[in-house]
N, C-alpha and C positions, 0 to 999 in steps of 0.2 A: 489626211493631213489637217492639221487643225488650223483656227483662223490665225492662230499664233506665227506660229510656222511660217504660215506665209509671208509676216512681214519683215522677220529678219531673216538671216538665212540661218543653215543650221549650225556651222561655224560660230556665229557672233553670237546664236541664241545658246548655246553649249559653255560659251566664255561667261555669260551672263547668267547661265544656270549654277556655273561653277563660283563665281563670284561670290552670289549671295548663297552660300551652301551653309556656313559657319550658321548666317542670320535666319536662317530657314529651321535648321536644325534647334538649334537653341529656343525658337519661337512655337517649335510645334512639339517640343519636350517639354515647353513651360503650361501649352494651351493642351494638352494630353492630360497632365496631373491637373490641371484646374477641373475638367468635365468626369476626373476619374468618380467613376461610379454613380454617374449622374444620367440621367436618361431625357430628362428636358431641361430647356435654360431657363433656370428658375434666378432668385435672385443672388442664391451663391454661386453662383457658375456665373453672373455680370461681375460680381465683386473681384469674381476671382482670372477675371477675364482685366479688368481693368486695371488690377495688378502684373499682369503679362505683357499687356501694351507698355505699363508706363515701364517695367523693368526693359523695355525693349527698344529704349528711347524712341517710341514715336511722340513721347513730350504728351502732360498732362491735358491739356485745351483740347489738342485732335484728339485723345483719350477720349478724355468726357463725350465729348462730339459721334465719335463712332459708338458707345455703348448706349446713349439718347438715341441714335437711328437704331438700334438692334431692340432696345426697348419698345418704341413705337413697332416695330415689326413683331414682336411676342404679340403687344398688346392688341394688333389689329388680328394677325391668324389665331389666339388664345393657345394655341399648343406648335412649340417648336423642339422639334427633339437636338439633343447635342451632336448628334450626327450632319444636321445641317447645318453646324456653328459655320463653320469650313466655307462651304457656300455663301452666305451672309458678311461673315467677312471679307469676302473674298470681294463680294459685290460694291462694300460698302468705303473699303480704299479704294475700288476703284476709281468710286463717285468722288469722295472727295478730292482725287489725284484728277480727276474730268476737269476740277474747279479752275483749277490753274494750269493743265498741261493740256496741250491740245493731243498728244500721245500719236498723232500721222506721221511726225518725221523719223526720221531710220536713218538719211543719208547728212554727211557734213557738208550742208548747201551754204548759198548767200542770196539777199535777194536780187532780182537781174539789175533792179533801178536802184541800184546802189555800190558804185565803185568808184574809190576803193570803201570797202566794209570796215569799218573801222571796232574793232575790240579792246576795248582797255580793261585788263583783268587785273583785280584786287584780293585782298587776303593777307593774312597773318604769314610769319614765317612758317616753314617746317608742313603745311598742307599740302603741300605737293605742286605749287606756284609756276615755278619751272617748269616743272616737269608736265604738268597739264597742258602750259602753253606748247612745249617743245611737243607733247603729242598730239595736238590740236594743230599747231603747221602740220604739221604731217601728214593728219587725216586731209588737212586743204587739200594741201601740194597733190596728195593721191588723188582727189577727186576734180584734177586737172586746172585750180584755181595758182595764181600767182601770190605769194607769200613774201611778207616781209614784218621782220619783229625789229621793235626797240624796246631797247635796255632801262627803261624808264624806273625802275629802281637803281639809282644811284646812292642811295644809303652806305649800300653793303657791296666792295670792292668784289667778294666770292657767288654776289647776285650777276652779276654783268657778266663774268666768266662763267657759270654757270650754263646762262643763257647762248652764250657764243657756243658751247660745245653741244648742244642743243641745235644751233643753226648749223654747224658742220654738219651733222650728226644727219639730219636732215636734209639740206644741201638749199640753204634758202638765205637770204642776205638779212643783215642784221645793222641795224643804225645804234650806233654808243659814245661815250662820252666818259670821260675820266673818273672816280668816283668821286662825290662832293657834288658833280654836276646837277643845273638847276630842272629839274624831269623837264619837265614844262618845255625847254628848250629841245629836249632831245623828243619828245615827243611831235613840236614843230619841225625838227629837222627827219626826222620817221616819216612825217606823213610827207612832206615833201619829195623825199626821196621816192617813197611809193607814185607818189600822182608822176614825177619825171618816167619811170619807170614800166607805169600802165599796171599797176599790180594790183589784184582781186581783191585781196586781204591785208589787214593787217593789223598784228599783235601788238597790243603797248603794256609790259611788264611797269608795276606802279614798286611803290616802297612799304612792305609787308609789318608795318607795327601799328601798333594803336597806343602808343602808351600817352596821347594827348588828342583826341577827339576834333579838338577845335583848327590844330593846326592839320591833323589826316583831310580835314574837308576843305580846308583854306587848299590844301595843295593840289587835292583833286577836283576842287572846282577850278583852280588857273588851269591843269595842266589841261582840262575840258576847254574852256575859254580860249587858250592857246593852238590849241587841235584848231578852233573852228575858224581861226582866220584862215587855214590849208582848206576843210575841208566842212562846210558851213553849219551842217548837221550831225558833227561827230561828235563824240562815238555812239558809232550806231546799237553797239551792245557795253553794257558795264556787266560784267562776270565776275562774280563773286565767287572764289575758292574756297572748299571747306573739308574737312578732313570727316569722313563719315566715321571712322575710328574713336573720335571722341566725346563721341555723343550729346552730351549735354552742353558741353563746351563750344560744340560746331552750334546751337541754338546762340547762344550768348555770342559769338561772334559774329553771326547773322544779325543780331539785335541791334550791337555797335555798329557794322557796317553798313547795313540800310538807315541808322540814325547818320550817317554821316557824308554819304553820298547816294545817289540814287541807281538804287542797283535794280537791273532788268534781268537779268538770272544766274541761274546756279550750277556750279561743277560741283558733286560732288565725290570726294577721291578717295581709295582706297577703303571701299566695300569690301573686298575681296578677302581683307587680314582679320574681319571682325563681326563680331555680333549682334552689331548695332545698327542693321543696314535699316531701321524700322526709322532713323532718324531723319530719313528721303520724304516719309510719309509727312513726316509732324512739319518738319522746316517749311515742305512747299506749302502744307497748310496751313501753318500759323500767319506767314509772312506774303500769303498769295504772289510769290515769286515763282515762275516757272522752273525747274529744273531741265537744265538742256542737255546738259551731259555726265555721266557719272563713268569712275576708273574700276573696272572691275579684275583689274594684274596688274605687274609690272612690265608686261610688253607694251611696247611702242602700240600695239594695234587693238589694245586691250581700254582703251579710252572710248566709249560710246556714246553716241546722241541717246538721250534719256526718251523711252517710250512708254507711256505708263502702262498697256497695253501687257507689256514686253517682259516689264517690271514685274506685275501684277502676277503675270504665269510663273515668271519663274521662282516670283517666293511663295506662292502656293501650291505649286508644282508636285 
C-alpha cells in the first residue's frame, strides 16, 4: 500500500483519481508528443514542455518557475533521460504545492479554540458558490460539528433561495433576510444566532459580482467589521470560490478578489468537467493562498479538503 493510500481512503482517493482523469489525460497526451522521439531533455523538449504547462492553465509565472527548477536539475546531473521527465515533474509541483499547502489535512476539521469558526465565502456568480457552501455544511455537520449558514448575498432574490434549499437539503439552520437586505446586518444577525445556539460553524454566503471593486471591498470590510462586534476575531477563514473550469479566468478572478478583500484560501470547483485542473497548481502558486478544498463531482460528498500529497498522485498516477 503506498504512502498515498494511506491518507485518504480508497473511496475519496478513487473520486479524486476520477475527477482529475479529463486533466491527467489531456496533460500526459500533450507531454508524450513534446518528448516524442527524444531520448534526453535537451532544450526542445523545455520549449516544448513549457508549451504543455502553459496550454494546461497552470499559468505562465509557475510555468517559467518549474522549467528554471528542471533546468537547474539537467544542469547539475548533465544527462537526464525523457523517461524521468515524469519523476521531476512530479517532484517539482510537489514543491511548489509544499510552498503554500501544508498537504496533512484529509478531514473537514475546525480549530478547538475557536467557536464558533466563522467562514465567510466569496466569488463570482455561476462558481459553484452555493453549492460549495451547501457541501461544506455538510461535510461539518458529518464530522459531528454544529452548522449554521447565512444568506448574506442579498443581491439576488434566487441566491437566498438557493441557499435555503441547501440548508433543508442538509438539515442545518439558516439566518435570511428579504432581498435588498443590508449583508452586514444579516451577517450580525447569523453570528448571533450561532453564539445563542452554541454552534461550531458557520457559513456567511457574500454577494457574487465584481462589476465595482471599490464598493465589493467597502461591503466586505463592513460586513467583517460587523461580524466582529458578535464575534471579535471573525471571520476566521475568507474562502475564495473559483471555478477550475475556466481556467485563465479563475486566475483573473483570483487577482480581483485578493485586490479587494483578504482572502486566506481556496475552493476550487468543478475539476471533474475539465482539462484545466493544472490551474490548482498555477493559482496557489502565483497568489501563495492555500488551496483547502477542491469539487471533484456533483455529489454532495464529492467536495474534498485539498491535499497536495493526494493531488499530486492522482494526476501523475
Amino acid at each position: 500500500m503506498s504512502f498515498f493510500k494511506r491518507i485518504f481512503s480508497s473511496e475519496k482517493k478513487e473520486t479524486l483519481d476520477k475527477g482529475l482523469e479529463q486533466t491527467k489525460t489531456s496533460f500526459f497526451a500533450k507531454l508524450t508528443k513534446a518528448v516524442a522521439g527524444k531520448s534526453t531533455v535537451d532544450e526542445d523538449v523545455l520549449d516544448n514542455l513549457e508549451e504543455v504547462l502553459v496550454s494546461s492553465d497552470v499559468g505562465v509565472k509557475t510555468t517559467l518557475k518549474i522549467i528554471d527548477r528542471i533546468e537547474e536539475r539537467v544542469a547539475k546531473d548533465k544527462y537526464l533521460g525523457t523517461e524521468e521527465l515524469n519523476k521531476i515533474l512530479r517532484e517539482e509541483i510537489a514543491g511548489l504545492l509544499s510552498e503554500t499547502n501544508t498537504g496533512e489535512a484529509t478531514e473537514f476539521d475546525i480549530p478547538a479554540n475557536k467557536k464558533p469558526y466563522v467562514i465567510m465565502v466569496v466569488g463570482v456568480n455561476g462558481v459553484g458558490k452555493t453549492t460549495t457552501i451547501g457541501k461544506l455544511a455538510y461535510q461539518f455537520k458529518k464530522s459531528g460539528h454544529k452548522v449554521v449558514l447565512g444568506a448574506g448575498d442579498t443581491f439576488r432574490a434566487a441566491a437566498i433561495d438557493q441557499l435555503q434549499i441547501w440548508a433543508d437539503r442538509v438539515g442545518v439552520p439558516i439566518v435570511k433576510q428579504q432581498m435588498g437586505s443590508d449583508p452586514a446586518s444579516v451577517a450580525f444577525d447569523t453570528l448571533q444566532s450561532a453564539v445563542t445556539q452554541g454552534a461550531d460553524v458557520v457559513i456567511i454566503d457574500t454577494a457574487g459580482r465584481l462589476h465595482n471593486k471599490v464598493n465589493l471591498m467597502n461591503e466586505l470590510t463592513k460586513v467583517k467589521r460587523v461580524m466582529q462586534k458578535v464575534v471579535g476575531d471573525a471571520p476566521h477563514d475568507v474562502l475564495l470560490v473559483l471555478d477550475g473550469s475556466t481556467g485563465q479566468n479563475a486566475f483573473e478572478q483570483a487577482r480581483e478578489f485578493t485586490a479587494a478583500t483578504e482572502v486566506s484560501c481556496l475552493a476550487v470547483t468543478k475539476l471533474d468537467g475539465t482539462a484545466k485542473g493544472g490551474v490548482v497548481i498555477g493559482i496557489s502558486d502565483q497568489f501563495q493562498i492555500p488551496v483547502k478544498y477542491i469539487g471533484v463531482g456533483e455529489g454532495i460528498e464529492d467536495l474534498q479538503v485539498f491535499n497536495k500529497y493526494e493531488f499530486v498522485d492522482s494526476f501523475f498516477k
